[in-house]
FIPA-648469 format. One record per residue (C-alpha): x negated, y negated, z. Coordinates in steps of 0.5 Angstrom, whole numbers, plus 500, padded with zeros to 3 digits. Each point is the difference from the previous one (the first is absolute). Example, Ala and Ser with C-alpha at 12.3 -4.5 7.8 and 13.67 -1.06 7.14 Angstrom:
BEGIN
475509516498493498
END
This chain:
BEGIN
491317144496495498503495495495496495504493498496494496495495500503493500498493501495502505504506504503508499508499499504505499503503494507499498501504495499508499494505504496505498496505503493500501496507501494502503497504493495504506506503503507498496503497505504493500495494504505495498505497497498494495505494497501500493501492498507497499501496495500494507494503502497498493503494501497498506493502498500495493503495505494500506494501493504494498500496505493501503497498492499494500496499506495507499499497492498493504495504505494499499495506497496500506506501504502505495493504502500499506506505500497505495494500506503501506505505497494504498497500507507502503501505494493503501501500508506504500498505494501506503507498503503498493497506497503505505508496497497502493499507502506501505505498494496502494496506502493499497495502506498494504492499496505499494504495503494496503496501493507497497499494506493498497502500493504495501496496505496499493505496498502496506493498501500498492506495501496497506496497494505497497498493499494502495506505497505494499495495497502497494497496495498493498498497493498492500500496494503505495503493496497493502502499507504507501499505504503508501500504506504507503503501505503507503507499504504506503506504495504499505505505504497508498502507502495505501504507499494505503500508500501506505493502500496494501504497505495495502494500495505498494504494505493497502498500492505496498503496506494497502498498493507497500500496505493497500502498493506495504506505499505502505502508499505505501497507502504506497496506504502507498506502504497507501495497505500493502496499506495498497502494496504497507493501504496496495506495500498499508493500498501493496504498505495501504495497495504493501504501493505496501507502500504501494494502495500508501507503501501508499505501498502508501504503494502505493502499494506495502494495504495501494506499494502493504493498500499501492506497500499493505499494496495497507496506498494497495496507500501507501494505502500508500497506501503507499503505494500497493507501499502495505494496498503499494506498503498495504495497494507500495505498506496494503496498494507500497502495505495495499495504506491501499500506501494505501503507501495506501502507499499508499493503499497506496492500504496504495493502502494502495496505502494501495496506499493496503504497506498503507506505502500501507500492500506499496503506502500497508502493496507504497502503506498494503505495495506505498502503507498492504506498504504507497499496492505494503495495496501497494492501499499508503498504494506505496496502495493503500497500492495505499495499495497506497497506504502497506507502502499506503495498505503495502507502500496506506497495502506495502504507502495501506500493502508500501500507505496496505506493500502500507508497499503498505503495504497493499499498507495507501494498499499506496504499495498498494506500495508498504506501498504497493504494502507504499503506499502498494493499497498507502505503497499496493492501500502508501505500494493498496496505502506505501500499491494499498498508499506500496498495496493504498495497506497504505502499507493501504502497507507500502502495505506502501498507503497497506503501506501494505501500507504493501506498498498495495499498493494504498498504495493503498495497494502503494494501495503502492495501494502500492504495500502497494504493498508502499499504506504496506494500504496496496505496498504496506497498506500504506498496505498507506494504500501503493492501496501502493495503496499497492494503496497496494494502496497494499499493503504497493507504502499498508501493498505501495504505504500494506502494494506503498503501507505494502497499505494496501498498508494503502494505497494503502494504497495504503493500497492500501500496492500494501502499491506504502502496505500493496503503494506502505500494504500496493506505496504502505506496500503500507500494506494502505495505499495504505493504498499504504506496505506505500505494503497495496504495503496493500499496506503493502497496496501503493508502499503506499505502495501505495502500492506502497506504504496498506501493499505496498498492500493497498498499507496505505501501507494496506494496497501494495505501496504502507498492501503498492506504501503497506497492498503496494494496497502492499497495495499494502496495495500493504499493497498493503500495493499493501507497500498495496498504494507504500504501494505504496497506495506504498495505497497507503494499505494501499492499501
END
């Protein structure tokens, strides 16, 4: 049996605390046997991103991009190998897992500028003979927390940006699949990271309460649920941490009655049943204006016949499995209650029959879904669309306004009116017209509103930069010794 241990001080070390079980979804089987972090195993991870602080905050940003460049060339080279890890442990087919791979990549060659994103800023003569200037300097040791369903997307939006700004970093992968992280890991090693400054540290809740509770530790990023995002918020913020937390999601997306539904049919698929709806930007609500549903509810049935599920290694698949059985289960108990809750089940994914063994389930597609019902409500997070019917462009904004979560919004329209007034009303963090996962490249940023986000800081671009530096202030003075005497009042011009 394999056995997935740490990343410490430049080097896999074995566990010391307890394992878990990590599965193949594809086809329920266990692959291997991950460490779960003792609290020694923490310590020795803050120890060696401790040591190896001074010297990485004393490289200079050449040198620093240096490694962002050749990390992209290895990153880029060995894509397809990093992509078939993702799939082996997550389950997304392996085009998924390369398209998770790219988006990442964004981020890493966005880092590669870093001496234009650490710049600061001088001021000369603000007084007679006084100048201000700024400086970014490193927040020092931070933990990156990343979830199961980006195992390498999230790693690389947030490590990348935390060690361009001159931080060391814990990495906390998902337990469920960790290859990943320890794979990119390696490739920094190989990128001439130095020892010390990225250490994985392998782990649940045990391995994450210790880093909210670790005095060395200075700030804390998250991806995952909202009710764990607002723990970690309240817990390390508590303790004196930065701390940017993203959580769950509620996608909606606006079809309106002069939108082009063949396009938005394919966009819906496209988005809600992507990577069996593991994405906190798939589509879970679909908000049909006026006449449109029932065409467009026909139109996204037929298109769901045709879905090859599968294996993610089979090149015909185009949806895999969910990570656990556990979640299968749970995304079924949603649509095993919808109809009891007055809506319409129109494709029932539990009916569909699978050869293999693994964590499958079919799409489910559910109309006539109102606010109340448990299938609007809560976050599913698996292949579940439902259907919400509104007579006017007014109640769409106000039914996606009044829901607590805010992180991504598309609208699909040929009117370009409509699509202003949307994007200027619309209170959600990142917004797509006619883009059905509107999630921005690297060089913007990415985060919700509301329940989505815990924190002031979005994920990647330059607030990713603002979060992991502290600005310093230094205003500079050479009198003439000569000219020197007390003044006991406050200074000014």
């Amino acid at each position: 049996m394999k056995q997935i241990g740490h990343w410490i001080n430049g080097g896999e070390v074995a566990g010391t605390g307890r394992e878990q079980d990590v599965f193949n979804p594809a086809t329920g089987e266990v692959s291997a046997r991950v460490a779960l972090a003792s609290v020694s195993d923490l310590e020795q991870a803050v120890d060696a991103a401790r040591a190896a602080l001074p010297a990485w905050r004393a490289t200079g940003l050449t040198k620093r991009a240096a490694v962002m460049f050749k990390l992209r060339e290895i990153v880029t080279a060995k894509s397809d190998e990093l992509a078939r890890i993702i799939t082996a442990e997550h389950g997304k087919v392996v085009s998924d897992a390369a398209g998770e791979v790219v988006r990442g990549l964004e981020n890493v060659e966005y880092c590669a500028g870093l001496m234009h994103h650490l710049k600061g800023e001088f001021s000369e003569q603000v007084s007679s003979g006084v100048d201000v200037h700024s400086v970014r300097q490193p927040v020092g040791i931070v933990a990156c927390i990343t979830p199961f369903n980006f195992p390498a997307m999230v790693p690389l939006w947030m490590v990348t940006t935390a060690i361009a700004c001159g931080n060391t970093v814990i990495l906390k992968p998902s337990e469920r699949d960790p290859s990943a992280a320890l794979w990119i890991a390696q490739a920094f090693k190989d990128a001439g990271l130095p020892d010390g400054v990225l250490n994985v540290v392998n782990g649940d809740k045990e391995a994450v309460d210790g880093i909210l509770d670790h005095d060395d530790i200075k700030a804390v990023s998250f991806v995952g649920s909202t009710p764990i995002a607002q723990y970690i918020y309240e817990r390390a913020s508590k303790n004196g941490k930065r701390v940017q937390a993203l959580g769950g999601a509620k996608n909606h997306m606006v079809v309106m009655p002069d939108a082009d539904l063949d396009a938005a049919a394919d966009a819906a698929v496209s988005a809600a049943y992507g990577s069996a709806g593991e994405r906190c930007m798939a589509v879970s609500v679909l908000v049909a204006v006026g006449e449109v549903a029932d065409p467009l509810v026909d139109k996204i049935a037929e298109r769901m016949g045709k879905l090859v599920i599968g294996d993610g290694f089979d090149e015909r698949s185009e949806m895999g499995p969910l990570i656990t059985r556990e979640a299968r289960d749970r995304v079924a108990s949603y649509v095993a209650g919808a109809t009891d809750e007055g809506a319409r089940v129109v494709v029932d994914g539990r009916e569909k029959h699978f050869d293999e063994s693994g964590f499958f389930i079919g799409t489910s597609l559910v109309d006539h879904v109102k606010p109340g019902m448990k299938v609007y409500d809560e976050e599913i997070f698996g292949p579940v669309l439902s259907v919400v019917r509104v007579e006017t462009f007014e109640d769409a904004v106000e039914l996606i306004n009044a829901n607590q979560f805010a992180n991504g919004v598309a609208i699909f329209t040929r009117d370009g009116k409509s699509a202003r007034e949307f994007e200027f009303a619309i209170e959600v963090g990142m917004v797509g017209v006619n883009v059905p996962i509107p999630v921005p490249v690297g060089s913007f940023s990415f985060g919700g509103w509301k329940k989505s986000l815990f924190g002031d800081t979005h994920m990647y671009g330059a607030e990713a930069f603002n979060f992991y530096t502290r600005r310093k202030v230094v205003t500079t003075r050479w009198p003439d010794p000569t000219q020197s005497q007390v003044d006991l009042g406050f200074p000014t011009n």
